[in-house]
C-alpha positions in Angstrom: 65.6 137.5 -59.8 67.3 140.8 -59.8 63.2 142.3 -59.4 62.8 140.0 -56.4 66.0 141.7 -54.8 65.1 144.9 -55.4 61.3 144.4 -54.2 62.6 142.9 -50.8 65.4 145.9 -50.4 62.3 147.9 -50.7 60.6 146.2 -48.4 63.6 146.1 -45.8 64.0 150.4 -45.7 60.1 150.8 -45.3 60.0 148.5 -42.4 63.3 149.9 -41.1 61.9 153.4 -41.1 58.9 152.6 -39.2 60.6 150.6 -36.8 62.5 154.0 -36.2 59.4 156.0 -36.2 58.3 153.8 -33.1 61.4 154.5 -31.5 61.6 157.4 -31.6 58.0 157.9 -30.4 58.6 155.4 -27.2 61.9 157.7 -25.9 59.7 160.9 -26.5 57.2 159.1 -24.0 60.0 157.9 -21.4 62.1 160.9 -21.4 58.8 163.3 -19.8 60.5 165.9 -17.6 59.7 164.5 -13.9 58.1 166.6 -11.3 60.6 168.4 -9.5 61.4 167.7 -6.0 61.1 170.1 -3.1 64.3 171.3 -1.9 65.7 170.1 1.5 65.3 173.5 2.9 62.7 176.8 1.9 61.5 179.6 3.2 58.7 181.8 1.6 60.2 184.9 0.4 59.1 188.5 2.5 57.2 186.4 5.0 59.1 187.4 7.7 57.8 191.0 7.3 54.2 189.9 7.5 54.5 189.2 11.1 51.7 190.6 13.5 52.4 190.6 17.0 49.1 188.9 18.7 49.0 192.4 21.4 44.8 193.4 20.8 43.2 190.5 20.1 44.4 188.3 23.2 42.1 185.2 22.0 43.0 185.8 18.1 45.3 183.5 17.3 43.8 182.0 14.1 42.8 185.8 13.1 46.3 186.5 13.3 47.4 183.8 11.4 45.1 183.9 8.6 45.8 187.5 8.5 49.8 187.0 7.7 48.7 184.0 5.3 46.3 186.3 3.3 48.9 189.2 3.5 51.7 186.7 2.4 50.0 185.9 -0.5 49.0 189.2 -1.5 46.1 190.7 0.1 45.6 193.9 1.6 44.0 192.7 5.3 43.8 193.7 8.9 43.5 191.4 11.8 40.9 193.6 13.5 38.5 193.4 9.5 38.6 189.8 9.4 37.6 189.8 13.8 34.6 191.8 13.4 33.2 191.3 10.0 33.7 187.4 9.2 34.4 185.3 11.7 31.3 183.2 13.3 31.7 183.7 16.6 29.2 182.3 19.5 29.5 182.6 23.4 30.6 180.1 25.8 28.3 181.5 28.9 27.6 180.0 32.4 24.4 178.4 32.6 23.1 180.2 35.4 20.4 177.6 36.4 22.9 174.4 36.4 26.2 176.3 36.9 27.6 174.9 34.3 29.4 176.2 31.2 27.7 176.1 27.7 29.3 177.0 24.0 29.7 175.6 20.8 31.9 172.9 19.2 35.0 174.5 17.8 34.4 173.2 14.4 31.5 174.7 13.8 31.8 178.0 15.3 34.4 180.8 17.2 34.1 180.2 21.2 33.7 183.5 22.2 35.2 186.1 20.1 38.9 187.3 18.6 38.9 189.6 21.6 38.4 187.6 24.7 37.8 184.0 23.9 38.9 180.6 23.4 39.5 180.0 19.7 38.0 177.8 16.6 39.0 175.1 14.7 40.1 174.8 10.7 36.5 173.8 9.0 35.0 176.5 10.8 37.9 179.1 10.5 37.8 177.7 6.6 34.5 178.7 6.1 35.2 182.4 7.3 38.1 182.8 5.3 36.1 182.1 2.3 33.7 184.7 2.8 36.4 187.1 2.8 37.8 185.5 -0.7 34.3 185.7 -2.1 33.7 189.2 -1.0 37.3 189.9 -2.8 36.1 188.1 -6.0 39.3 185.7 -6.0 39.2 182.3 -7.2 40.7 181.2 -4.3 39.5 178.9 -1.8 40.4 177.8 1.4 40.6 174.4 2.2 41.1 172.5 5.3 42.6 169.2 5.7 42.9 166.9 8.5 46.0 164.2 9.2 48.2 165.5 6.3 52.4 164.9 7.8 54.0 168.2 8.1 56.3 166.9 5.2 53.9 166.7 2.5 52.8 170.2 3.9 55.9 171.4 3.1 56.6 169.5 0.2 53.3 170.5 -1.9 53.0 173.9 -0.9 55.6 175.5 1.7 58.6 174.7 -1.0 55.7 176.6 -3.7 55.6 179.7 -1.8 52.1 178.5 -0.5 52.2 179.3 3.2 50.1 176.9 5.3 47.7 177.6 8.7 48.7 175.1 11.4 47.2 174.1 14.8 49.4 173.9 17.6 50.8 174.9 20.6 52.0 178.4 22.0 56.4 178.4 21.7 55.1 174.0 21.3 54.1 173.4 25.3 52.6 170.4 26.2 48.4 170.9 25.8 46.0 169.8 28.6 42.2 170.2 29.0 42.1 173.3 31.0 38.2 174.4 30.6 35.3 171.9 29.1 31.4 173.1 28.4 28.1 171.8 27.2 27.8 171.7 23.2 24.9 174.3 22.4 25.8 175.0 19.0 27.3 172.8 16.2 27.0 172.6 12.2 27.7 169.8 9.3 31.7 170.1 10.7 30.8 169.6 14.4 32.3 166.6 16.2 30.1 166.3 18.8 26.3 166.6 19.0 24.2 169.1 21.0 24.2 167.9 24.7 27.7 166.9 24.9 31.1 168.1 26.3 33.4 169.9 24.3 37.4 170.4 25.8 39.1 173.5 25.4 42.8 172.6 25.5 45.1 175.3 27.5 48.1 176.9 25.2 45.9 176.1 21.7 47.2 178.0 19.3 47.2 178.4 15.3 50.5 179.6 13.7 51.2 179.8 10.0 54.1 177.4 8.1 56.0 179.4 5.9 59.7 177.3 5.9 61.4 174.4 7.1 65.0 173.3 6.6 66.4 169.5 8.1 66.0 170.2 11.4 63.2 172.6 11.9 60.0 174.1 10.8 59.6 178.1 10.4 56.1 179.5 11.4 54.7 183.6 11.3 53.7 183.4 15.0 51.6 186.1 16.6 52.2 185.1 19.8 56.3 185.4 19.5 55.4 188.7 17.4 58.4 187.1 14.6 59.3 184.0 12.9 59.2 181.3 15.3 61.7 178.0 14.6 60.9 174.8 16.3 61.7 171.3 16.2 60.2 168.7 13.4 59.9 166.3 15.8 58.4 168.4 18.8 55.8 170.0 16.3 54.7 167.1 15.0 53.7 165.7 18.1 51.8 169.3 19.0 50.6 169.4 15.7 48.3 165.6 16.1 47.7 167.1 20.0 45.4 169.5 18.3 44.0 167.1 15.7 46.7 167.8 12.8 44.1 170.5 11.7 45.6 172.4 8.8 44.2 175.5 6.1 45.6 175.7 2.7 44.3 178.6 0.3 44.8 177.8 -3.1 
């Protein structure tokens, strides 16, 4: 009798201790440190003094702005470099047999140039930026994205000290079709096909998110020549005006 009880206090601590081993092993797995949330209010540290006021290039909006996001995040760049030696650019001319105007779709290409022009879109303006990073050997890429909220903008890469390229509005006006042409030129990012209209949309404009706080969003804008702040609610509206069009380099 006296083995049995000894043989089944035996058993009793062997079991106990894995029972704690398992425990112990479960909390380790439920006690992983969560992701941390963004703060309710950011803004990217010396962006302020990578402002470029938009005075040369008159059409150069997303030059500018690509400009201050490379510079922000460490580069050496000028806006007039990127202009002439990576941007696709291709004419919006009057057709001098019909009259009317002819260019390419914004997605695919620069109407006109960074000097007198109309502008581009992000999968186009994405692809020039990444021949600049490739002719930098950086393993950064840009990306563009289409119909991310301005929140998760912030949220993922604003409150990271990622600055962010956004389409918009000039000081957030209200955009109307203010010229339209015949597509002649488009790529695997066009929207429309050769033969069809493309609108130009007056006060376009491409301005790069580096804060927000509660109330407001905080952009490097060219055309205000400092840090612009403008209302969440009022940008967001511009923001899906112009297609919610966004480039993040990362």
């Amino acid at each position: 009798m006296r083995r049995f009880v000894l043989l089944f206090s035996v058993i009793v601590m062997v079991l106990s201790l894995a029972g704690c081993k398992s425990s112990v092993y479960n909390k380790q797995n439920e006690t992983e440190a969560p992701t941390e949330a963004a703060p309710a209010s950011h803004m990217i540290d010396g962006a302020a003094d990578k402002v470029i006021v938009q005075d040369e290039l008159k059409a150069g909006c997303e030059t500018y702005a690509c400009t201050m996001l490379f510079n922000i995040l460490g580069f050496d760049l000028s806006e007039f470099t990127f202009a002439d030696n990576y941007l696709d650019c291709h004419y919006v001319y009057r057709d001098e047999e019909t009259g009317y105007m002819e260019g390419p779709d914004m997605y695919s290409a620069f109407a006109g140039t960074a000097y007198a022009g109309w502008g581009v879109y992000a999968p186009s303006m994405a692809k020039s930026m990444n021949r600049y990073l490739a002719d930098q050997k950086s393993s950064l890429k840009a990306y563009y994205y289409e119909d991310v909220p301005l929140e998760e903008l912030c949220e993922e890469y604003v409150s990271r000290d990622i600055p962010v390229m956004v389409w918009a509005t000039t000081d957030m006006q209200e955009p109307y079709v203010f010229d339209t042409w015949t597509v002649n030129y488009v790529d695997e990012n066009a929207r429309t096909k050769i033969g069809d209209t493309f609108n130009w949309y007056a006060h376009e404009h491409c301005l790069t998110l580096v804060g927000y706080d509660e109330k407001e969003y905080f952009f490097c804008d060219s055309a205000a020549g400092k840090v612009s702040h403008f209302d969440k609610a009022l940008v967001a509206e511009r923001y899906k005006q112009l297609g919610s069009q966004c480039i993040v380099v990362k």
